[in-house]
KOLTOR-304460 format. One record per residue (C-alpha): x, y, z; residue number from 1; chain. Coordinates in nm, 3 decimals. Layout:
<atom px="X" py="Y" pz="Z" pos="NUM" unit="A"/>
...
// end
This chain:
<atom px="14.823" py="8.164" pz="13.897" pos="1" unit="A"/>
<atom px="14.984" py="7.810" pz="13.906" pos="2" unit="A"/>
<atom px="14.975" py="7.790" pz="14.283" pos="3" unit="A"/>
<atom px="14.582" py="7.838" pz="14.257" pos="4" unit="A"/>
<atom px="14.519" py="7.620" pz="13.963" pos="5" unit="A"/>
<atom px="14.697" py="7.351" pz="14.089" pos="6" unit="A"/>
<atom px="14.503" py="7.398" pz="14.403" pos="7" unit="A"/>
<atom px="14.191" py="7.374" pz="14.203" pos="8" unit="A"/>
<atom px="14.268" py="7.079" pz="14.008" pos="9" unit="A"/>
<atom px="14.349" py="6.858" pz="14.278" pos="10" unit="A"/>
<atom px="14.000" py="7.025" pz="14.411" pos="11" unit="A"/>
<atom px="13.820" py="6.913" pz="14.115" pos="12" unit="A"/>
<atom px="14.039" py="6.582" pz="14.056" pos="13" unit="A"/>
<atom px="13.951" py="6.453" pz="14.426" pos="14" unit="A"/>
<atom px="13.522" py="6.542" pz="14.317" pos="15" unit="A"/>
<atom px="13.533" py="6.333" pz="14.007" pos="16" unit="A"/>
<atom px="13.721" py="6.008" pz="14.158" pos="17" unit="A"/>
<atom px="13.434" py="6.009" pz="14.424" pos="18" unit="A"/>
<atom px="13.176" py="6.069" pz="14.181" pos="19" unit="A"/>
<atom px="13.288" py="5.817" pz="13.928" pos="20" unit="A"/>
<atom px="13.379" py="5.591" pz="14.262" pos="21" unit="A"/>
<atom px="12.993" py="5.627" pz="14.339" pos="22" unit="A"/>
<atom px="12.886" py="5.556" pz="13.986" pos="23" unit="A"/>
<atom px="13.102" py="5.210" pz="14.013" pos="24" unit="A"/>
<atom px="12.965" py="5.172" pz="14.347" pos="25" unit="A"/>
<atom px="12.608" py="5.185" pz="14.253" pos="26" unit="A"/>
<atom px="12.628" py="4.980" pz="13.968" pos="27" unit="A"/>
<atom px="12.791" py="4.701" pz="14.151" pos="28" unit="A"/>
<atom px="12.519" py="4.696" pz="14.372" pos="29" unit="A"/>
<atom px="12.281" py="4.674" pz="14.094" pos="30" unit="A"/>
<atom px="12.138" py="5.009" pz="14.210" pos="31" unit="A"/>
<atom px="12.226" py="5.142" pz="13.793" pos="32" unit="A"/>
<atom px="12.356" py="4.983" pz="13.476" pos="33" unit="A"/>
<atom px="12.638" py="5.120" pz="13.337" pos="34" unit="A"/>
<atom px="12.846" py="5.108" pz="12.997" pos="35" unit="A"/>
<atom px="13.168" py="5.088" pz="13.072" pos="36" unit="A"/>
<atom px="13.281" py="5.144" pz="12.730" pos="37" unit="A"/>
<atom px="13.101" py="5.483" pz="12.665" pos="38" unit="A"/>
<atom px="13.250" py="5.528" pz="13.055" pos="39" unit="A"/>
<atom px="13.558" py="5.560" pz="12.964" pos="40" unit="A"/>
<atom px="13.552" py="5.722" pz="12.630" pos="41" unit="A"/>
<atom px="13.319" py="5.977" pz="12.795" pos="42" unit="A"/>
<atom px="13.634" py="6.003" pz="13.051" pos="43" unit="A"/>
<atom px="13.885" py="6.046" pz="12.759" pos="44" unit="A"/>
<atom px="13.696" py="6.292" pz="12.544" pos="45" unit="A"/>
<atom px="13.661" py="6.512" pz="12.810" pos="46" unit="A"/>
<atom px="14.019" py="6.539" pz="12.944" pos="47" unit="A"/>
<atom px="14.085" py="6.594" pz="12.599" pos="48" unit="A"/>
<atom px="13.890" py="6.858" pz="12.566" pos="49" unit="A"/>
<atom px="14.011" py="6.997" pz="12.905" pos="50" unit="A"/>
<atom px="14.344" py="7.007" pz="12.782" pos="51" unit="A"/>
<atom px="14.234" py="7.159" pz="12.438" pos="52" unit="A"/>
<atom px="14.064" py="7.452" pz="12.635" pos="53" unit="A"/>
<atom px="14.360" py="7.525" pz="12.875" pos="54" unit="A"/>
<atom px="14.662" py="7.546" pz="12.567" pos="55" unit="A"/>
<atom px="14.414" py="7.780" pz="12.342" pos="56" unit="A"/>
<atom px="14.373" py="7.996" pz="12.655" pos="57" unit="A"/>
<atom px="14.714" py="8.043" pz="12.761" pos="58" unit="A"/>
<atom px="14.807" py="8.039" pz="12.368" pos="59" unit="A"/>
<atom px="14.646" py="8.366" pz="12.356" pos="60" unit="A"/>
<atom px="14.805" py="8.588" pz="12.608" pos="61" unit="A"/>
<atom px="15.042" py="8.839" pz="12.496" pos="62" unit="A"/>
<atom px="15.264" py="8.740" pz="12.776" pos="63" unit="A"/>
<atom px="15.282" py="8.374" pz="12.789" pos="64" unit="A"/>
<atom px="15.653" py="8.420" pz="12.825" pos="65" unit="A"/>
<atom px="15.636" py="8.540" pz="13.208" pos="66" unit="A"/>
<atom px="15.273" py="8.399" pz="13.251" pos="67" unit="A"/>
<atom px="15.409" py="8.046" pz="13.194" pos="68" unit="A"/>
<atom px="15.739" py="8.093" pz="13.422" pos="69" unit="A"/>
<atom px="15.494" py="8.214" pz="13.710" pos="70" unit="A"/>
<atom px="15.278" py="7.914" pz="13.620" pos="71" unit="A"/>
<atom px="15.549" py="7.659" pz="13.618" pos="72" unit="A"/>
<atom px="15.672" py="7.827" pz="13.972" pos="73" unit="A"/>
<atom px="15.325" py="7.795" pz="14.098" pos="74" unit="A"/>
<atom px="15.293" py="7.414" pz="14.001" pos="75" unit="A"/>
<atom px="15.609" py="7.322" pz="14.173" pos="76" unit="A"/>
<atom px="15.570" py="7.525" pz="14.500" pos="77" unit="A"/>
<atom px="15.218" py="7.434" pz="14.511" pos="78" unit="A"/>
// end
């Protein structure tokens, strides 16, 4: 399970730093406006809730114990 969410994130990671890339792009080119403030707390808030959403959800197995030892094998082999 770590192997494949680690494989995943970096997945998803790569996908947002070329879409935010593109965003930054396009408004240096004066192609869109952009607020850089809302940006970044739009950035912030969502990693947050990210975060939030993956400790509840492990939180709640009945066993975390092994689950997080395979998980923490997973993330280093992977």
């Amino acid at each position: 399970m770590g192997y494949a969410t680690k494989k995943i994130a970096k997945i998803i990671a790569v996908f947002l730093g070329l879409y935010a890339a593109s965003l930054l792009y396009l408004n240096q080119i004066g192609v869109i406006s952009m607020n850089y403030e809302k940006f970044v707390t739009m950035a912030s808030t969502s990693a947050t809730n990210l975060t939030d959403l993956f400790v509840l959800s492990i939180g709640g197995l009945p066993f975390a114990a092994s689950f997080i030892g395979g998980f923490a094998l997973g993330m280093k082999q992977g």
